[in-house]
N, C-alpha and C positions, 0 to 999 in steps of 0.2 A: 098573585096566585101562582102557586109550581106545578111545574109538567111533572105528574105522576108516572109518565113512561115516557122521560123523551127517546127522539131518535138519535143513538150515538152509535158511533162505528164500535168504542170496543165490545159492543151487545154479540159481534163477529167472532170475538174472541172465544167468550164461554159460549155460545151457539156448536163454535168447530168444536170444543174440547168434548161436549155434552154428546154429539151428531155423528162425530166424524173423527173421533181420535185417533182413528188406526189408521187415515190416509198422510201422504206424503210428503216431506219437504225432502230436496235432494239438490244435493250442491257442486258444482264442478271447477276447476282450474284447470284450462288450457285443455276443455274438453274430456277431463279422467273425475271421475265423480270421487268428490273427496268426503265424504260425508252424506247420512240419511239419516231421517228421526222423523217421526211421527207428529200430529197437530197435540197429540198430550203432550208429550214431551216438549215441544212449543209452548204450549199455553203455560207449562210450567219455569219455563226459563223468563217469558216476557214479563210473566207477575213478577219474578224476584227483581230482575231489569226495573221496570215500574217500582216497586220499592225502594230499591237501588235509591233512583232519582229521587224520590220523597224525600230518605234520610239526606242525599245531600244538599236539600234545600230549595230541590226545582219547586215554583209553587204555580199556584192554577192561573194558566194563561200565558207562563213565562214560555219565550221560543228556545229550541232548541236543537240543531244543528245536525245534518248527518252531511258527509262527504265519503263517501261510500258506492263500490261496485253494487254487482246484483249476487247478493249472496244470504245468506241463512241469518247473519248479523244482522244487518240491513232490514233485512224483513220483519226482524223481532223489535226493533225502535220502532215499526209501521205501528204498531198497537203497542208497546211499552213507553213512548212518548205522551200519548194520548191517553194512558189508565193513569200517567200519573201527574192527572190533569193538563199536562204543559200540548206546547202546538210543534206537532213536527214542522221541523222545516229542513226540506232537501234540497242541499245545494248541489248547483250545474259542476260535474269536478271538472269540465271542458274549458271553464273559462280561465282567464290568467290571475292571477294572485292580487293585483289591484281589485280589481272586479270584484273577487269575492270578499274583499275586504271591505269594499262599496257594499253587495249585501251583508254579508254579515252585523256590520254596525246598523243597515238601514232598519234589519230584525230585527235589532238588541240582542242577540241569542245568548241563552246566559250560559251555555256550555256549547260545545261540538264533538261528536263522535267522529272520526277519520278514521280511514283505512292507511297504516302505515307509510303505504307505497305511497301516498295521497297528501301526506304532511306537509309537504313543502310546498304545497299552494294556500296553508295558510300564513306562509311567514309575513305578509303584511299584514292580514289581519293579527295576529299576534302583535307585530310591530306596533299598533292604534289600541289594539286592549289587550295590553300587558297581563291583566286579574282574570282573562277570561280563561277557562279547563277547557285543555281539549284529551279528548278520552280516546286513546287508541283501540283500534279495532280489534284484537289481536288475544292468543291464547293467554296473556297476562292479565293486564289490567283491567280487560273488558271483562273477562273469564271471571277474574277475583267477585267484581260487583255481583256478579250472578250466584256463586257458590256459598258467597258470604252476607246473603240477605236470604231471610224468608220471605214466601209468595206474598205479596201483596193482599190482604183478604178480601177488600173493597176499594175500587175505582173510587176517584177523587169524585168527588158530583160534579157533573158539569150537564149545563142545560143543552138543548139540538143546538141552538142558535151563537153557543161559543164558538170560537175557532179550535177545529181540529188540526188543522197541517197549513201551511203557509211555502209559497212555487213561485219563484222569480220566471219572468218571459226572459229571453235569452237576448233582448236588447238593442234587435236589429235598426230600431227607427229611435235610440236615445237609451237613456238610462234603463236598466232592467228595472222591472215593475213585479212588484210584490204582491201577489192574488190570493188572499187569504180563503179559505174552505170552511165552509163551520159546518159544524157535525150531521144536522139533518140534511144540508147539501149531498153532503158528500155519501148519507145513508142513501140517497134517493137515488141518485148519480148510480149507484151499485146495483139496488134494484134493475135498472135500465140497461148498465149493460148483461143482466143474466135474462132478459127480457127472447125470446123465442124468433122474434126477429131483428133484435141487436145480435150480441155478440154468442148471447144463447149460452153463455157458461154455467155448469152444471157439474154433478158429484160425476158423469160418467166422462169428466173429462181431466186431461192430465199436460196443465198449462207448462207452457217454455216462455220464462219472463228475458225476452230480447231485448224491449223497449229498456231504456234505462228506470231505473228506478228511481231519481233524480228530477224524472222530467214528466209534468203532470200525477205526480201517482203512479208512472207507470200505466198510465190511461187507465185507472183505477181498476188493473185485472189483479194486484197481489187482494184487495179487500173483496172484490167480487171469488175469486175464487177458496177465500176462507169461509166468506158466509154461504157459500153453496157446497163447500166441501168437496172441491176437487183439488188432486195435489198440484203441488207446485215444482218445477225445475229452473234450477238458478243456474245461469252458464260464466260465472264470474268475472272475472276482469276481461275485458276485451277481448269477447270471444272473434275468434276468424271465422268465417263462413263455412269450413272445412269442421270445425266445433261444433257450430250449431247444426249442421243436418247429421254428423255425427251421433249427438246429443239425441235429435228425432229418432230416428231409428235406433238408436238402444232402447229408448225408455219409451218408443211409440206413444211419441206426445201427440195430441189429439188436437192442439187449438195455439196457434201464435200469433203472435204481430209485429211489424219492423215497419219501416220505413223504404220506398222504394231502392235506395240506391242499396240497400245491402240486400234487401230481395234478392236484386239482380245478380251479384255473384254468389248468392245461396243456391238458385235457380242452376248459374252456369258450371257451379261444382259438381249439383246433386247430379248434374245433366251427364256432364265430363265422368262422373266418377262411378255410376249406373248406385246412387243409394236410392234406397226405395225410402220417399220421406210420405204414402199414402197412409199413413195412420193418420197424417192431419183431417181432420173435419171441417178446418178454415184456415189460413192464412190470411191475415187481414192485414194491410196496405193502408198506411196512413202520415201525414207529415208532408204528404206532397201527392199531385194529382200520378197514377201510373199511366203507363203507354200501353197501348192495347196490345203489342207485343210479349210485354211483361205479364200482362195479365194469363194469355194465350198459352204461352210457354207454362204457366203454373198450372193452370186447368188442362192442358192435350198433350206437355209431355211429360208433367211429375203427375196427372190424376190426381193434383188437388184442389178442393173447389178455394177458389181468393173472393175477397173480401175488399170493402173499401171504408172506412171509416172517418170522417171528418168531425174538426172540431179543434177548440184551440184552448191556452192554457188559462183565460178567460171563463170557460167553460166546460172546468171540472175535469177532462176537457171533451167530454165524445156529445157533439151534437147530432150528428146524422149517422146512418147505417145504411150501405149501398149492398143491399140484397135484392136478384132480379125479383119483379112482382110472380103472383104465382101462375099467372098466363104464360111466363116464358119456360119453354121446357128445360130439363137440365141439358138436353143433347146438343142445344143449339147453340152453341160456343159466339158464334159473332152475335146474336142478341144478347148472351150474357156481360159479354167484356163491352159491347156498348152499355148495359148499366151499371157494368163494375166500376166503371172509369167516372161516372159519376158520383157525387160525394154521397146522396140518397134521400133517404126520408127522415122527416124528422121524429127523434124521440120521443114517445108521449112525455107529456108535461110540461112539454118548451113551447115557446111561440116561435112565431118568424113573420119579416114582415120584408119588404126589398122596395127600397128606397128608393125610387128615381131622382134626376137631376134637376128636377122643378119641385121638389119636396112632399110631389105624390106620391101614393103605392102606388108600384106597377104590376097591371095581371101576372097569376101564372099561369102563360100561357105557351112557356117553351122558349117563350124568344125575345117577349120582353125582358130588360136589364136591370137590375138597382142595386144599390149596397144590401147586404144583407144585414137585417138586424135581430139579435135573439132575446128574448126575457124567459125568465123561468126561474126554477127553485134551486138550480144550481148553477145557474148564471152568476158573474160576479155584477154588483153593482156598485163599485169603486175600488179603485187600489189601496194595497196596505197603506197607510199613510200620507197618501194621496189621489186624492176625490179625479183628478183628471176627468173635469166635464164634458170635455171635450167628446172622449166615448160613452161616456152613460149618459143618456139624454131619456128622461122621463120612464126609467126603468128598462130601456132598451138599451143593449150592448151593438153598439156599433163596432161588427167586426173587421172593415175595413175592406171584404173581399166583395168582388162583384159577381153577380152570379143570374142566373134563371132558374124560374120552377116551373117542372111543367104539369100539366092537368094530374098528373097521374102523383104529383106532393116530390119528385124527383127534383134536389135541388145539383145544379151543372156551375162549378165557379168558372167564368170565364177569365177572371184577372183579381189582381189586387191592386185597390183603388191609386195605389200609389205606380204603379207598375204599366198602367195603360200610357199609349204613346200618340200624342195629338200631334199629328203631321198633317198641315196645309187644313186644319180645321176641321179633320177627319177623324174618328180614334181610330187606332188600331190596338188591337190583342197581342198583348203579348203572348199568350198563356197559346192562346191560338198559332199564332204564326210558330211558337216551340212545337207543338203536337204536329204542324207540319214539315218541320227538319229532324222530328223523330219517324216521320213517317217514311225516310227515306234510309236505305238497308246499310249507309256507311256512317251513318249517326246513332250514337247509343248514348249522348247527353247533350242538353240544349238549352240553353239562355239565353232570354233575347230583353234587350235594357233600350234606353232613350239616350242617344245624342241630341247635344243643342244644334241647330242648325239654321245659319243666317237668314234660311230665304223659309223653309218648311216650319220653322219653330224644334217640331224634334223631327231624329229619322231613327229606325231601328238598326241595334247593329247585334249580332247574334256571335254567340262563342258556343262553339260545339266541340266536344269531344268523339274522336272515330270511334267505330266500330270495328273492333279484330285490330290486328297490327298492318292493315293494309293503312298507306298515307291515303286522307282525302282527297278527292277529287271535285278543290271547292267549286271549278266551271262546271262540272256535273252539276253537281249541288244546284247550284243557280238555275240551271236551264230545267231541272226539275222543279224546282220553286215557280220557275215565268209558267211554266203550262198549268198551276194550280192554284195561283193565288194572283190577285190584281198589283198590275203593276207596282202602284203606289206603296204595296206591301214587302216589297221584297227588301231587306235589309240592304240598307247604304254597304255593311263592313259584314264579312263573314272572320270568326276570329278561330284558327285553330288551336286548343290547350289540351292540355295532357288531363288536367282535372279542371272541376269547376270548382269553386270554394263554395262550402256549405258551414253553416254554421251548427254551434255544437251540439245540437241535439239531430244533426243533420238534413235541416231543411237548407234547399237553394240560398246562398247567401249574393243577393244580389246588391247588394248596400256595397260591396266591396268593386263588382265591375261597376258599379255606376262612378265610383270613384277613379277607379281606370280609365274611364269614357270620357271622364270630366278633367284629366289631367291635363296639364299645359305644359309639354307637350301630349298627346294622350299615351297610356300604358299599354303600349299594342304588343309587347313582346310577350310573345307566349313562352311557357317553362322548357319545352321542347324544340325552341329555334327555330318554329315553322315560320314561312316566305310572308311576308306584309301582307293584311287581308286587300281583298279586291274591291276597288270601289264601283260603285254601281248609280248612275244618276239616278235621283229621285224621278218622279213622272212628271210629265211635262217641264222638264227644266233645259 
């Protein structure tokens, strides 16, 4: 039997052209808007793109590649990959040239679109498939396919349950893992975040795509805000912080999202530099837990309300949405950034379940612990290619993070499973013990990892980055830590670095200090010269 009306994302396509063809797409380099065209003018290019691909021979199902900024091109493979039946696939341009040569082959991709600048991270994948076309981005070649095809008249058929787009995780615990999206996922996924207390995107607002477009969908806001019909602003190749609040206030964009550490110099620009960025109506905060600092500073000194969003590439990827419940007033800034800082409630349509260590659920009651696990309709339930049991057990996604929920459906990660540090048969929090060397006014970044250690099994050893250009004062530091937290918590090593390594979508990449930690001798040299960290006995030793 055939689905007389499945759900497919390009239904977003002719929706916007029908609804909403006089609103916006608008594009920038280094901050100067190079470029504006309307959702007609769109919907007319990505049909002949869609064509394009037909005539040369993409067929339904075959993957096909973008290595691409955040820009107007970009966006028009979002929906001309998919109308002409094939499955986008966005690769990470962060990663090194093996890497994606590792994805690429593991795709199959039978073409790749690339951004000029961006070529020469395919050169081993070229080197392994010789036969494969890669399409430059560019007023040529790219250009030609469009002006020399007619619109596409009809979409390929493709049922909900094909795949639409295909998202490598970025690899930090093994090989990147390919998360396939099929269509009615990914339709549903879009509903949720235009939902009134998700992300709430809508035609009266006027989106700044920050997040990469490479990475999740872009947390599926370019498909959410075509099917609702708000415009779009592309900030192009690596926009600087300076760019993006620029960008706000020109075009009084209404709605964004980043990841905390570029928050932070967005934050301390707008701040430095008096730009008024209050047209926002959300700033939302995602890819890593924020500090209630951050949060504060966005809501009492830029007047915008922030957001917190969680969820991974797993799942689509937005499973939670951290908006305060409607008991808390807007004026009351420390209850809000206490539930900004939490990752929130879940989406309609997902489950959640939180695993304890005896293979029970555990209440939510705030403070009990467990892995969290999610099932739902845009959940994945195996990777491209490989099934890895290990996370999908009985239709649940084991995400790996530990977390609590509490009465009020508020879920709080306290760690990720791999990440907790068992000293002398105790855990400790990592995630915790960092929120408390953020809490102190000469720390502005914090990691804290596991050493092996002969007698306790592990101890924690923390690498913070200062705050301002004043040098730390890690004996402060410490004697601030003894009055807040138990003994046995206070980190063996305090490490001071200039940066922390993140990996390329810019979350904490702590895979890289744990290998620091683990070095024989250990990798204690920080980038800046700073003095050996200070040891600290464990308790009772």
């Amino acid at each position: 039997m055939t689905d007389a009306a499945p759900l497919v994302i390009t239904d977003f396509l002719f929706r916007a052209r029908e609804m909403f063809g006089d609103k916006l797409i608008i594009d920038h380099v280094d901050g100067v808007e190079t470029m504006r065209y309307d959702y007609r003018t769109y919907s007319d290019r990505v049909l002949r793109l869609a064509a394009a691909l037909v005539a040369r021979g993409v067929r339904p199902g075959d993957r096909v590649g973008t290595l691409a900024w955040n820009h107007h091109r970009h966006l028009e493979l979002y929906l001309a990959i998919p109308l002409a039946g094939a499955v986008l696939h966005t690769i990470n341009i962060r990663l090194e040239a093996d890497e994606i040569a590792y994805i690429v082959d593991h795709a199959d991709d039978t073409l790749v679109f690339a951004d000029p600048s961006l070529e020469h991270l395919l050169s081993e994948a070229r080197r392994r498939r010789p036969d494969m076309p890669v399409v430059s981005l560019d007023d040529g070649e790219y250009e030609d396919l469009i002006a020399t095809n007619p619109p596409l008249t009809q979409p390929v058929p493709r049922r909900d349950d094909d795949l639409a787009a295909l998202c490598y995780t970025s690899g930090t615990t093994g090989s990147p893992k390919g998360v396939g999206y099929r269509h009615k996922s990914l339709y549903l996924h879009t509903f949720a975040a235009c939902l009134a207390d998700g992300h709430a995107i809508s035609e009266r607002d006027r989106v700044l795509l920050v997040v990469p477009m490479f990475h999740a969908n872009a947390w599926g806001v370019p498909f959410a805000a075509l099917m609702s019909g708000a415009d779009q602003v592309l900030p192009g190749p690596h926009p600087a912080p300076a760019d993006i609040a620029a960008i706000i206030e020109r075009h009084q964009v209404t709605y964004t999202g980043m990841v905390p550490t570029v928050a932070v110099d967005l934050v301390a620009h707008a701040i430095r530099e008096h730009i008024d960025l209050t047209s926002l109506r959300a700033l939302v905060l995602g890819g890593s837990t924020p500090s209630t600092g951050l949060i504060r500073d966005i809501e009492e000194r830029l007047g915008v309300p922030a957001f917190q969003g969680w969820g991974m590439t797993e799942i689509s990827p937005m499973a939670t949405f951290s908006r305060p419940p409607a008991s808390v007033a807007d004026d009351d800034s420390a209850a809000r950034a206490d539930y900004i800082r939490k990752q929130g409630r879940l989406l309609p349509g997902l489950r959640w379940r939180l695993l304890a260590d005896d293979g029970s659920d555990a209440p939510h009651d705030g403070v009990s612990r467990g892995e969290v696990l999610i099932r739902g309709p845009w959940v994945a339930t195996e990777y491209f290619g490989d099934p890895h049991p290990d996370r999908f057990v009985d239709g649940w996604l084991r995400t790996g993070d530990i977390g609590t929920i509490d009465s009020r459906g508020y879920l709080e990660i306290v760690d990720r499973a791999k990440d907790l540090i068992k000293s002398g048969g105790e855990w400790i929090s990592s995630v915790a013990l960092e929120e408390q060397l953020l809490a102190h006014p000469a720390v502005a970044e914090a990691a804290v990892v596991a050493m092996t250690h002969p007698r306790w099994q592990e101890r924690p050893v923390a690498f913070v980055v200062g705050a301002g250009d004043a040098p730390s004062d890690i004996e402060a530091l410490y004697a601030d830590l003894r009055e807040r937290l138990p003994r046995w918590w206070i980190p063996d090593h305090i490490v001071v670095v200039d940066a922390l390594p993140r990996t390329s979508v810019g979350k904490l990449d702590k895979r890289t200090l744990r290998e620091r930690v683990s070095a024989d001798p250990p990798l204690w040299e920080p980038t800046n010269g700073a003095a050996e960290p200070v040891p600290v006995a464990a308790a009772d030793s």
